[in-house]
C-alpha positions in Angstrom: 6.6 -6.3 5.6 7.4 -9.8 7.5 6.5 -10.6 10.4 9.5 -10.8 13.1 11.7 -14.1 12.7 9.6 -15.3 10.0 11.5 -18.4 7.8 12.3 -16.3 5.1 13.5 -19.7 3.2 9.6 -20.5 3.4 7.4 -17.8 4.1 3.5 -18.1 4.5 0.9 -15.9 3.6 0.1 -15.2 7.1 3.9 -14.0 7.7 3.5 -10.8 5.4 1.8 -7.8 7.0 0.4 -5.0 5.7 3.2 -1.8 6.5 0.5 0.5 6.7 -2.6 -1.4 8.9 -0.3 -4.7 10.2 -2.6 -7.0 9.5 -2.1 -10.1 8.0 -2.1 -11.5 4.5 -5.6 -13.8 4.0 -7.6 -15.1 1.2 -10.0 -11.7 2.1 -6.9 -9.3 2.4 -5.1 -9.3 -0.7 -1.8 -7.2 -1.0 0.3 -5.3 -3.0 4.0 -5.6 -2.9 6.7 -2.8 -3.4 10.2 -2.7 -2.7 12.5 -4.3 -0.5 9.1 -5.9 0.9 6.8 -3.3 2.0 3.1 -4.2 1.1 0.1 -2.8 1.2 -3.4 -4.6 1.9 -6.6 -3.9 -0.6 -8.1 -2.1 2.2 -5.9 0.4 2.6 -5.2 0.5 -0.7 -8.8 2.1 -1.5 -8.9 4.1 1.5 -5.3 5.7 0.1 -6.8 5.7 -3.9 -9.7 7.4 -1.7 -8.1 10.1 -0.5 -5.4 10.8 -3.1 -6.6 10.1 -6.1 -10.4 11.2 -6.0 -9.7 14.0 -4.5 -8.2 17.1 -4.8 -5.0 16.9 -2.4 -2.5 20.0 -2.3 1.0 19.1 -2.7 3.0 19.1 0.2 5.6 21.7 1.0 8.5 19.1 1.7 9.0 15.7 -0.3 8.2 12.5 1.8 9.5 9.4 1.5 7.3 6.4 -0.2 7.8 3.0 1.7 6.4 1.2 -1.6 8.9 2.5 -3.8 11.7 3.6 -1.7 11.9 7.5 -3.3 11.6 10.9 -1.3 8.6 12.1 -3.9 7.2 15.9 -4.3 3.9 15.0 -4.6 0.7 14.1 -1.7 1.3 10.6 -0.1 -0.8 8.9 2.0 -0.8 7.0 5.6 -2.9 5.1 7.9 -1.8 6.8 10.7 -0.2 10.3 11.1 3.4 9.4 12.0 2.9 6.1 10.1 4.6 4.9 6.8 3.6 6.9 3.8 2.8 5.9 0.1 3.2 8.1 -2.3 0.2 9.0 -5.2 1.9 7.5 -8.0 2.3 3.9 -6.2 -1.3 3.8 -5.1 -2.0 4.3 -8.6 0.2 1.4 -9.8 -0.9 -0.8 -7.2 -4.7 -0.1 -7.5 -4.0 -1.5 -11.2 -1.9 -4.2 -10.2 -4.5 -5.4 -8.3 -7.3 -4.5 -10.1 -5.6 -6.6 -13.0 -5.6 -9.6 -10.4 -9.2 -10.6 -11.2 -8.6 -13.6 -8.7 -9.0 -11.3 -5.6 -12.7 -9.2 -6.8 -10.8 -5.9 -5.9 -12.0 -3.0 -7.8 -10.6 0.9 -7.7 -13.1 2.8 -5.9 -15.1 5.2 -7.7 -16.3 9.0 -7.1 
C-alpha cells in the first residue's frame, strides 16, 4: 500500500507500506508486491510462511478474500491482526520465492 497523498508520479521507498504491519519500506524491510499495490514486508512474510505453510492449518469454512492477489480463495489465509487484511497460502508461497530469489535482500524461507 501507499502512504496517503504520496506523488505517485515519483514514489520513494519510504512511501510504500506494508498492508499487513504499516510499516515502511527500508533497506532492512524488504517487500513483496501483489496486485493493485498491496505489499507485504519480509517480516510478515515469515511469520505468515510460519503459520501457514509449516504447519498444519484447517481450511476455513467460508472463502476469504487475499489482498495480494485480489481472489476470494477456499483455502487458510493469513493476517497480522484478526480483523486485518488477509493473504492467502498460495501467495505467501509465491512471495516467500520471489523474495527468496532476490538474493540482494539475505531473506530466507523459514524452516521447521
Amino acid at each position: 500500500m501507499r502512504k496517503p497523498g504520496c506523488n505517485e508520479e515519483n514514489v520513494q521507498m519510504s512511501d510504500v507500506l506494508c498492508d499487513f504491519c504499516m510499516q515502511e519500506w527500508t533497506d532492512d524491510r524488504p517487500m513483496v508486491e501483489g496486485h493493485q499495490g498491496s505489499c507485504v514486508c519480509g517480516q510478515c512474510l515469515s511469520a505468515a510462511y510460519r503459520s501457514m505453510v509449516l504447519t498444519e492449518v484447517p481450511v476455513p469454512d467460508a472463502p476469504a478474500k487475499c489482498i495480494l492477489c485480489l481472489e476470494m480463495r477456499s483455502e487458510p489465509t493469513w493476517s497480522h491482526q484478526p480483523d486485518g487484511p488477509r493473504a492467502c497460502r498460495r501467495c505467501v508461497r509465491q512471495s516467500a520465492a520471489v523474495l527468496q530469489k532476490a538474493t540482494e535482500f539475505g531473506w530466507r524461507k523459514p524452516e521447521a
